[in-house]
DRENLUM-258251 format. One record per residue (C-alpha): residue in three letters; x, y, z; chain. Coordinates in nm, 3 decimals, always signed. Example, Ala and Ser with C-alpha at 12.3 -4.5 7.8 and 13.67 -1.06 7.14 Angstrom:
{resn->ALA; xx->+1.230; yy->-0.450; zz->+0.780; chain->A}
{resn->SER; xx->+1.367; yy->-0.106; zz->+0.714; chain->A}
This chain:
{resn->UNK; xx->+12.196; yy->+8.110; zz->+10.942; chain->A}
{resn->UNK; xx->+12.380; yy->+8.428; zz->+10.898; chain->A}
{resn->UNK; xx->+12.158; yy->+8.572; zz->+10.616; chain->A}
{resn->UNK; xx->+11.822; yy->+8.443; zz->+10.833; chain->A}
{resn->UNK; xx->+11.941; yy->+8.625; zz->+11.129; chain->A}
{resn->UNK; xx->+12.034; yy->+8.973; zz->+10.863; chain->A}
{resn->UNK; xx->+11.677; yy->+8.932; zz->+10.746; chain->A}
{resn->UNK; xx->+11.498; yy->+8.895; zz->+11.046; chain->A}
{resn->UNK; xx->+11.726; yy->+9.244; zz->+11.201; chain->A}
{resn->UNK; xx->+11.639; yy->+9.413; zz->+10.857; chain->A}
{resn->UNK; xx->+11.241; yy->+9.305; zz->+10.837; chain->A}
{resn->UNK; xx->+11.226; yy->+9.369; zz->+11.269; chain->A}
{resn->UNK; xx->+11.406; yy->+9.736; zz->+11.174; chain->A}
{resn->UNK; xx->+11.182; yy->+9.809; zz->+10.857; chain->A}
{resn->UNK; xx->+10.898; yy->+9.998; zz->+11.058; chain->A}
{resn->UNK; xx->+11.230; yy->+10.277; zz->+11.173; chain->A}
{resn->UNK; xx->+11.361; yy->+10.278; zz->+10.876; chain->A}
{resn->UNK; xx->+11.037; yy->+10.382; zz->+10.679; chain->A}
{resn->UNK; xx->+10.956; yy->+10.643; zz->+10.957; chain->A}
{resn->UNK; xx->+11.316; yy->+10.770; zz->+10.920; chain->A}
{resn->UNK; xx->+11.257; yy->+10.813; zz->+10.557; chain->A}
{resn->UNK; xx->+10.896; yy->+10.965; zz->+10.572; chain->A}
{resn->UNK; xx->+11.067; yy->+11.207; zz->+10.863; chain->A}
{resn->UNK; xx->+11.345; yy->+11.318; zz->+10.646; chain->A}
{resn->UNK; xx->+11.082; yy->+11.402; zz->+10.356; chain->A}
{resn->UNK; xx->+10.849; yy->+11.585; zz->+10.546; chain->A}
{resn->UNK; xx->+11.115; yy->+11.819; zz->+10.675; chain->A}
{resn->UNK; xx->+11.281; yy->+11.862; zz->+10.324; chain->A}
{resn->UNK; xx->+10.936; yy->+12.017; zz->+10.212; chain->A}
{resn->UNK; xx->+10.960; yy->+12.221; zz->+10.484; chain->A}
{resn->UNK; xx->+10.766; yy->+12.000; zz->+10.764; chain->A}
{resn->UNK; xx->+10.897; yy->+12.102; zz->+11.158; chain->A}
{resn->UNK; xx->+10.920; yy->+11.804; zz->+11.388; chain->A}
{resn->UNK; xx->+10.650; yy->+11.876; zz->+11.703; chain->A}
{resn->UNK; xx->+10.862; yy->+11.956; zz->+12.047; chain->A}
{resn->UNK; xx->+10.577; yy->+11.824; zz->+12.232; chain->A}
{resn->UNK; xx->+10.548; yy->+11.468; zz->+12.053; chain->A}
{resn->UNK; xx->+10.795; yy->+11.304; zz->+11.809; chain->A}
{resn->UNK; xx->+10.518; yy->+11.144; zz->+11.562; chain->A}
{resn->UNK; xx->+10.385; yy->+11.493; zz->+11.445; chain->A}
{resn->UNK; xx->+10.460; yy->+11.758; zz->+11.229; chain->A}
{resn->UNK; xx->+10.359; yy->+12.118; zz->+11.155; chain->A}
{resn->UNK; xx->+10.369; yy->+12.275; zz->+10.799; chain->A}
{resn->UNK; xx->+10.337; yy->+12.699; zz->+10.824; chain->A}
{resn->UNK; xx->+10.284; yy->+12.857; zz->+10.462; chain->A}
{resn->UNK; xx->+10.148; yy->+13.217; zz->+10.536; chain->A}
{resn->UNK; xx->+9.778; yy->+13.178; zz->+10.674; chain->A}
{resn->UNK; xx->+9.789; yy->+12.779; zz->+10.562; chain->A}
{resn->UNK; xx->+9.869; yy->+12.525; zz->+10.829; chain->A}
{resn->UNK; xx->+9.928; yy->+12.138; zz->+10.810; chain->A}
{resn->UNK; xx->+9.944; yy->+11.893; zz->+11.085; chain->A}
{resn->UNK; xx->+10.076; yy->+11.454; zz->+10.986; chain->A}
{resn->UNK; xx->+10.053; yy->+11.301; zz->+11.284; chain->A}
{resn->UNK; xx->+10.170; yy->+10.935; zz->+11.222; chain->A}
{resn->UNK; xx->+10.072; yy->+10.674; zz->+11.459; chain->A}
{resn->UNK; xx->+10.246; yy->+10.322; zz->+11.323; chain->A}
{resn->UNK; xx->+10.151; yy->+10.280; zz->+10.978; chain->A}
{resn->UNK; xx->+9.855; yy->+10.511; zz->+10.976; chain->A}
{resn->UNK; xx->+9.901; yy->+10.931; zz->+10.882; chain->A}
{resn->UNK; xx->+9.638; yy->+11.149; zz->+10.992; chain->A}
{resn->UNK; xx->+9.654; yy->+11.457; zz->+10.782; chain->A}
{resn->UNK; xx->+9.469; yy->+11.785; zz->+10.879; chain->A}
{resn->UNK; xx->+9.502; yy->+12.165; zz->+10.796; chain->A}
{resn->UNK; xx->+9.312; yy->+12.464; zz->+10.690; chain->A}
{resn->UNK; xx->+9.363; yy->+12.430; zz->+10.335; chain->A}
{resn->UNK; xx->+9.192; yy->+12.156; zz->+10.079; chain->A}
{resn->UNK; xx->+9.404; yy->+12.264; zz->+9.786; chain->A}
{resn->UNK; xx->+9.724; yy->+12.246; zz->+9.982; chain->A}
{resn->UNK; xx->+9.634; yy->+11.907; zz->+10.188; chain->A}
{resn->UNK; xx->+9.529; yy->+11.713; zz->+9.831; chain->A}
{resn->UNK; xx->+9.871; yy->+11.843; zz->+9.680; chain->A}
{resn->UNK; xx->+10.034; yy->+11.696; zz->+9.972; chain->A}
{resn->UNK; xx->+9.857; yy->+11.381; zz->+9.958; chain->A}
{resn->UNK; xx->+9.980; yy->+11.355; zz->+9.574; chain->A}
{resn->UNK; xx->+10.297; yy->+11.370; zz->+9.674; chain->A}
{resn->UNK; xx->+10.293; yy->+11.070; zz->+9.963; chain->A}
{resn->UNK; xx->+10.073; yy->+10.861; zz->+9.723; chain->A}
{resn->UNK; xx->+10.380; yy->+10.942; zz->+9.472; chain->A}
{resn->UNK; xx->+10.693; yy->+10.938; zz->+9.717; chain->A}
{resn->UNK; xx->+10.563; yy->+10.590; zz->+9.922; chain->A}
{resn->UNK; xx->+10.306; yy->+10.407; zz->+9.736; chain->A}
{resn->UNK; xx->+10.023; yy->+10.490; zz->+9.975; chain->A}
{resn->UNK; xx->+9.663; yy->+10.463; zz->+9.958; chain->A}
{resn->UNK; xx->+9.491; yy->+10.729; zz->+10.043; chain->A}
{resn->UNK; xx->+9.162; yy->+10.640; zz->+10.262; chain->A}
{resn->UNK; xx->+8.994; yy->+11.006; zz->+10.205; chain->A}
{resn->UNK; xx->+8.796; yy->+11.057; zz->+10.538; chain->A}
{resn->UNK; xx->+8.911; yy->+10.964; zz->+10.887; chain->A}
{resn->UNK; xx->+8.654; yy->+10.718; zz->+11.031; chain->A}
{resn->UNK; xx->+8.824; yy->+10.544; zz->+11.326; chain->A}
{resn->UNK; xx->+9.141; yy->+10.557; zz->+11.525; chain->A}
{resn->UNK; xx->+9.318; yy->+10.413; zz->+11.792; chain->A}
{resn->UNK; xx->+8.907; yy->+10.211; zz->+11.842; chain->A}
{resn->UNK; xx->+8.767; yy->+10.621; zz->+11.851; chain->A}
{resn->UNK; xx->+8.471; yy->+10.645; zz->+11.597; chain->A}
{resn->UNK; xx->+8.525; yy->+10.958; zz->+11.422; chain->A}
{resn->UNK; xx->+8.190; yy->+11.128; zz->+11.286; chain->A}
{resn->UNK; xx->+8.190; yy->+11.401; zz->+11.048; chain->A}
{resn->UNK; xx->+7.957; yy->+11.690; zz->+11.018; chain->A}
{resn->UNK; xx->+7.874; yy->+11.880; zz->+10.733; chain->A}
{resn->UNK; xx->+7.942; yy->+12.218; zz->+10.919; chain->A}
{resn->UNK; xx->+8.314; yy->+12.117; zz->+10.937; chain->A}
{resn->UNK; xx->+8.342; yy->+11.998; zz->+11.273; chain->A}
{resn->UNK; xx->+8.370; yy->+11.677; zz->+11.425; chain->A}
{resn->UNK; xx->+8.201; yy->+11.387; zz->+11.681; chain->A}
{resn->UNK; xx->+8.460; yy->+11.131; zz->+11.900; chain->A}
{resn->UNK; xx->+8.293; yy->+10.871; zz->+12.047; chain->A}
């Protein structure tokens, strides 16, 4: 019963213990946790920005730079064996529509 009960901690824990890993690697490539909400974070290279906001097991990714958000993208895909689903098309039940101008429709 002992191991059953370490399992179930370990398996109820897993969902901390992956954000605490993706949160450590974001900040060692130079990620800044958000002061205004715990689940995002800010990447400042010159005139490039980044913004991962994570929400669960979902990572929204967005920025000013293709180049430097598909290198970044590499490296998840490479650091936590992750699928990436290209364009964002729903979340939290919000339809997402994309326009070919660059901006967006929430509905």
């Amino acid at each position: 019963m002992q191991q059953l009960s370490d399992y179930v901690k370990k398996d109820v824990n897993a969902p901390r213990a992956w954000f605490d890993k993706l949160k450590a690697f974001l900040v060692s490539i130079g990620f800044a946790l958000s002061k205004s909400d715990a689940f995002l974070f800010v990447w400042v290279a010159d005139t490039c920005r980044m913004y991962v906001l994570v929400y669960v097991d979902d990572i929204i990714i967005i920025g000013n730079s293709n180049i430097e958000i598909d290198g970044f993208v590499s490296r998840l895909i490479i650091e936590f064996s992750l699928k990436d689903m290209k364009l964002l098309h729903y979340f939290l039940g919000i339809e997402v529509v994309h326009f070919n101008s660059g901006g967006l429709h929430l509905s």
